[in-house]
RODO-2510 file (C-alpha; in nm, 4 decimals, decimal comma):
residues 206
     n   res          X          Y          Z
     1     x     2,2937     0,3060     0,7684
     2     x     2,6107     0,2007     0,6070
     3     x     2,7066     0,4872     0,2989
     4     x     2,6696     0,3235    -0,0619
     5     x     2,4006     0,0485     0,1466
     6     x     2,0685    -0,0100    -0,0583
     7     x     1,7860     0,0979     0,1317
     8     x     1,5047    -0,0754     0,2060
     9     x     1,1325    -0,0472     0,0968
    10     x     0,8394    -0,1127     0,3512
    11     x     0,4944    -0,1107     0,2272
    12     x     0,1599    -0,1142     0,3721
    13     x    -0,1529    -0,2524     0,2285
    14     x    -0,5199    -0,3428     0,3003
    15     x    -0,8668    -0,2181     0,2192
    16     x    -1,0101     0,0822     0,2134
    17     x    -1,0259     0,1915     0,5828
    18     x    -0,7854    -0,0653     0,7470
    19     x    -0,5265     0,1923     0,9138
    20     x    -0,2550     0,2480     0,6578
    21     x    -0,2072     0,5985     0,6685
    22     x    -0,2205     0,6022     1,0748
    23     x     0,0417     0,3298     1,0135
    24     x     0,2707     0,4713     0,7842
    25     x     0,2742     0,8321     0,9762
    26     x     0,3396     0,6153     1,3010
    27     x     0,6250     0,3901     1,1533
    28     x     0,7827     0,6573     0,9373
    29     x     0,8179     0,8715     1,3237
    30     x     0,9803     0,5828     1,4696
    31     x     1,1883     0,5335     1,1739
    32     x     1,2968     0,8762     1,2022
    33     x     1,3753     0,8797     1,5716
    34     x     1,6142     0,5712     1,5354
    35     x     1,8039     0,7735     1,3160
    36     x     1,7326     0,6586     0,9730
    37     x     1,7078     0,8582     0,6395
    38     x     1,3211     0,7616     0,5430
    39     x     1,1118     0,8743     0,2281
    40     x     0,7569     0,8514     0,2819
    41     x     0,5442     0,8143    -0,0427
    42     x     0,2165     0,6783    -0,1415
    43     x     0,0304     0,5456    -0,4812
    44     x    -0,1381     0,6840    -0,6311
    45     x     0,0565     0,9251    -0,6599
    46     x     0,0343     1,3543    -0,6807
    47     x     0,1826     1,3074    -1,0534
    48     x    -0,0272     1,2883    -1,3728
    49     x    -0,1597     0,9353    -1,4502
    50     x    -0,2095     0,9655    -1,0022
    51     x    -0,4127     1,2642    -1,0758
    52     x    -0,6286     1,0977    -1,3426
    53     x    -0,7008     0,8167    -1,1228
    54     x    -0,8060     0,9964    -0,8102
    55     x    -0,9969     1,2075    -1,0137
    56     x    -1,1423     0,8569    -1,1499
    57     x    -1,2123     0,7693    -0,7879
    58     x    -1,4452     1,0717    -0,6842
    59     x    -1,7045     1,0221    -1,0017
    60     x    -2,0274     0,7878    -1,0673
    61     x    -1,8229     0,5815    -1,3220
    62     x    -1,5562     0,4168    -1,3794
    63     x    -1,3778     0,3749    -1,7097
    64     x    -1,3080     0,0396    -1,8584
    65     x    -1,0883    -0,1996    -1,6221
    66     x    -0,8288    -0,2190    -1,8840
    67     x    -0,8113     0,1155    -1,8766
    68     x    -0,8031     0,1896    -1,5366
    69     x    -0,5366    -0,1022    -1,4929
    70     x    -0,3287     0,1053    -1,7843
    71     x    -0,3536     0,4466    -1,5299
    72     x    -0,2025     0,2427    -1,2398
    73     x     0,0882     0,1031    -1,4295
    74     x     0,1688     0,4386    -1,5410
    75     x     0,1710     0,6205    -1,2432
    76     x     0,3908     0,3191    -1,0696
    77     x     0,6491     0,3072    -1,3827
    78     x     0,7150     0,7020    -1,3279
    79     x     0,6723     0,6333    -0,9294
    80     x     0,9734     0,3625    -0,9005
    81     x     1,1738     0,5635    -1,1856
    82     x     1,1170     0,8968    -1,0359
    83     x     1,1056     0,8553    -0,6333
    84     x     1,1307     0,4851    -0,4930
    85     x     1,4711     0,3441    -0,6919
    86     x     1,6841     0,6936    -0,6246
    87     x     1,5187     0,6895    -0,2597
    88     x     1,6542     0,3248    -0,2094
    89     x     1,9920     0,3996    -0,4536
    90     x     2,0762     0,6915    -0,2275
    91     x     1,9883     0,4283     0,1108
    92     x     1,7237     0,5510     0,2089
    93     x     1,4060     0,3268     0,3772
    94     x     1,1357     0,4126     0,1542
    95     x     0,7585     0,3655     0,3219
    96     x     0,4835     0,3459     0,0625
    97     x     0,1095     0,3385     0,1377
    98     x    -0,0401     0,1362    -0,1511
    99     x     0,1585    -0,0531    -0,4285
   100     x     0,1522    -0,3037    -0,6585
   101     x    -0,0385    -0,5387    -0,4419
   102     x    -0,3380    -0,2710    -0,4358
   103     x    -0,3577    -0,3070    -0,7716
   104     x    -0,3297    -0,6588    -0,7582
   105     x    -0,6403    -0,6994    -0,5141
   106     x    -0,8620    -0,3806    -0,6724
   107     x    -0,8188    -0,4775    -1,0227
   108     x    -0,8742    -0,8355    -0,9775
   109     x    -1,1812    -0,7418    -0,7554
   110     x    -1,2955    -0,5642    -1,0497
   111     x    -1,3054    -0,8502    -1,2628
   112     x    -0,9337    -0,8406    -1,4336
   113     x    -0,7560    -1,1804    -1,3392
   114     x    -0,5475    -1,0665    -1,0634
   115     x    -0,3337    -1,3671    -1,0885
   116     x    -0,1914    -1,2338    -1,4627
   117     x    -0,1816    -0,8424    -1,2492
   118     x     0,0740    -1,0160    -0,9773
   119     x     0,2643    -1,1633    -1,2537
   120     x     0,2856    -0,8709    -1,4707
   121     x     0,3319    -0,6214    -1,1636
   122     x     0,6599    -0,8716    -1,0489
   123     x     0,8375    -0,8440    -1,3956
   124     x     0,7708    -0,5045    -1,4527
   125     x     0,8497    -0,3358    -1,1028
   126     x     1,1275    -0,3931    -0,7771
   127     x     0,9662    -0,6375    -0,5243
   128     x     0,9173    -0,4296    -0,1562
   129     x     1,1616    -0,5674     0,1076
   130     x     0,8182    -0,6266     0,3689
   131     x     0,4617    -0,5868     0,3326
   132     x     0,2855    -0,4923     0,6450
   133     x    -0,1128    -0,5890     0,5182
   134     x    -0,3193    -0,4319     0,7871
   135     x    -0,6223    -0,6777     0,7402
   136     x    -0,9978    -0,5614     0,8793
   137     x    -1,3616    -0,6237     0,7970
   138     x    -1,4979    -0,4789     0,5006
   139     x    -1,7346    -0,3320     0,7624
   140     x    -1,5304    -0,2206     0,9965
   141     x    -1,3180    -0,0524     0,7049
   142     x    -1,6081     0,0767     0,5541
   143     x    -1,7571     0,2281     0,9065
   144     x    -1,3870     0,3754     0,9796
   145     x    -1,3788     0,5219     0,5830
   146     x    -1,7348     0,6884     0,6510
   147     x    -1,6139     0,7939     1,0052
   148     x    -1,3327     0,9949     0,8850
   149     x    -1,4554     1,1597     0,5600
   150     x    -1,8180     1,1788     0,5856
   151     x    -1,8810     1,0001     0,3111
   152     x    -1,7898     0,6675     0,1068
   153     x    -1,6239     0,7040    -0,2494
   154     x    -1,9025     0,5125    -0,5208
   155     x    -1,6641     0,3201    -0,7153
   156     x    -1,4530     0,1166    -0,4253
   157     x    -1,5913     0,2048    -0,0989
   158     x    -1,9134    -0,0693    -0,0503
   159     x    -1,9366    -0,3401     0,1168
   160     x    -1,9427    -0,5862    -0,2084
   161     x    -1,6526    -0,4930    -0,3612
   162     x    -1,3969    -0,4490    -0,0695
   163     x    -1,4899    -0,8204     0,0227
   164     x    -1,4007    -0,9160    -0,3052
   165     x    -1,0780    -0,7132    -0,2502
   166     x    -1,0244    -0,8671     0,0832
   167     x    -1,0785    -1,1822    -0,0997
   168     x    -0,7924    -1,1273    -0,3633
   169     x    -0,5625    -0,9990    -0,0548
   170     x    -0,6234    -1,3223     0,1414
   171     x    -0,4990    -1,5143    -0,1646
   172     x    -0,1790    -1,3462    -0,2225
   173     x     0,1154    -1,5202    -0,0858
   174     x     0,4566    -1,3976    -0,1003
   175     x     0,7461    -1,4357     0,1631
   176     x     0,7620    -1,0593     0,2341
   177     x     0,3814    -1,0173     0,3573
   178     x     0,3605    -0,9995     0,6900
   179     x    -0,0230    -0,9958     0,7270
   180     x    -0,1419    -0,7740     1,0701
   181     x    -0,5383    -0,7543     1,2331
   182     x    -0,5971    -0,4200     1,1510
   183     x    -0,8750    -0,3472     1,3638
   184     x    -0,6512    -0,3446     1,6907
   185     x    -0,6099    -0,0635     1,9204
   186     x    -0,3887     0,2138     1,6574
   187     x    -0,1188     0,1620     1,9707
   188     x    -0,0978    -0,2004     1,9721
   189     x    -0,0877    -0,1768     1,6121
   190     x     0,1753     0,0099     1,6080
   191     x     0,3996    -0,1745     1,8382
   192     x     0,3314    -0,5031     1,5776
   193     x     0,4501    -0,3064     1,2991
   194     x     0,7655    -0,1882     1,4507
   195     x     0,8355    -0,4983     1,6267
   196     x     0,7763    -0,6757     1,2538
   197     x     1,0016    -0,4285     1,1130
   198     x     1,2725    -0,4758     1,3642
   199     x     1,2655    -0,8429     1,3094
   200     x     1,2597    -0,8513     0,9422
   201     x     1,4612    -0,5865     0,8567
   202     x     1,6634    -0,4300     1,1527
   203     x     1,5902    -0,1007     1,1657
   204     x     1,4299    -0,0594     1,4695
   205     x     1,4899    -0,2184     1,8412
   206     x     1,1690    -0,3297     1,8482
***
């Protein structure tokens, strides 16, 4: 990458259960291998408001969807302020699992007008350069959530709510989603993603 070039930001989204982390280790390897300076991050984050919401996410109960909507915009202001601008300032190709558009789709699932969320998340914070949305059954996200911890968290993880989320994520359109079926082989996955991100942004050969 060119010195004093701004980097790019890739993000990955879905529900609960859809691949992203597989994803994200996966790209961020190839990204690596091709020679290119990468920061890999995630939301929510390890910081305070981050703590407070995955501590949120283990309990019973939830607190009030304002509320909860407050936690998320916190986190992501000290997020892009702290880690993702410098990251992409200093050239870097930042890959995020989970932004704005989670927020977007979980919020509005939860009865907040996700429409207003989008808007609001657009003004306040930078727009990702692509958007891989890894997009799978509730079901099948739900079975593969299960599979690999044991258990479902009680607040998202059930069936009813993640096909409302699924719901909000079908509606969103924006040029730099790239929407991908999720519940592919991991490999053949893998080779969409980097063949998307070799297209769209040309940083891999494909």
């Amino acid at each position: 990458m060119k010195r004093g070039r701004r980097g790019s930001f890739i993000v990955f989204e879905g529900i609960d259960g859809s691949g992203k982390s597989t994803q994200v280790a996966r790209l961020v390897d190839a990204l690596r291998e091709a020679g290119q300076d990468v920061l890999e991050t995630r939301e929510p984050t390890d910081g305070p408001a981050g703590r407070r919401i995955r501590e949120m996410l283990k309990g019973e109960q939830r607190v009030a969807p304002e509320q909860e909507l407050a936690w998320f915009f916190e986190d992501r202001a000290e997020h892009v302020r702290d880690v993702i601008e410098p990251a992409l300032e200093a050239g870097k190709v930042v890959v995020c699992d989970r932004y704005y558009l989670s927020t977007v789709a979980y919020q509005g699932a939860g009865g907040l007008d996700w429409r207003a969320i989008l808007a609001d998340s657009e003004a306040r914070f930078p727009a990702p350069d692509l958007v891989l949305l890894l997009e799978v059954t509730p079901e099948g996200g739900l079975t593969r959530t299960e599979t690999r911890t044991g258990h479902a968290e009680p607040i998202f993880e059930n069936i009813a709510f993640l096909e409302r989320v699924a719901a909000v994520f079908g509606q969103i359109e924006r040029p730099w989603i790239v929407r991908l079926p999720g519940e592919a082989d991991a490999d053949a996955v893998s080779a969409s993603v980097r063949a998307v991100v070799a297209e769209r942004l040309g940083l891999l050969t494909g």
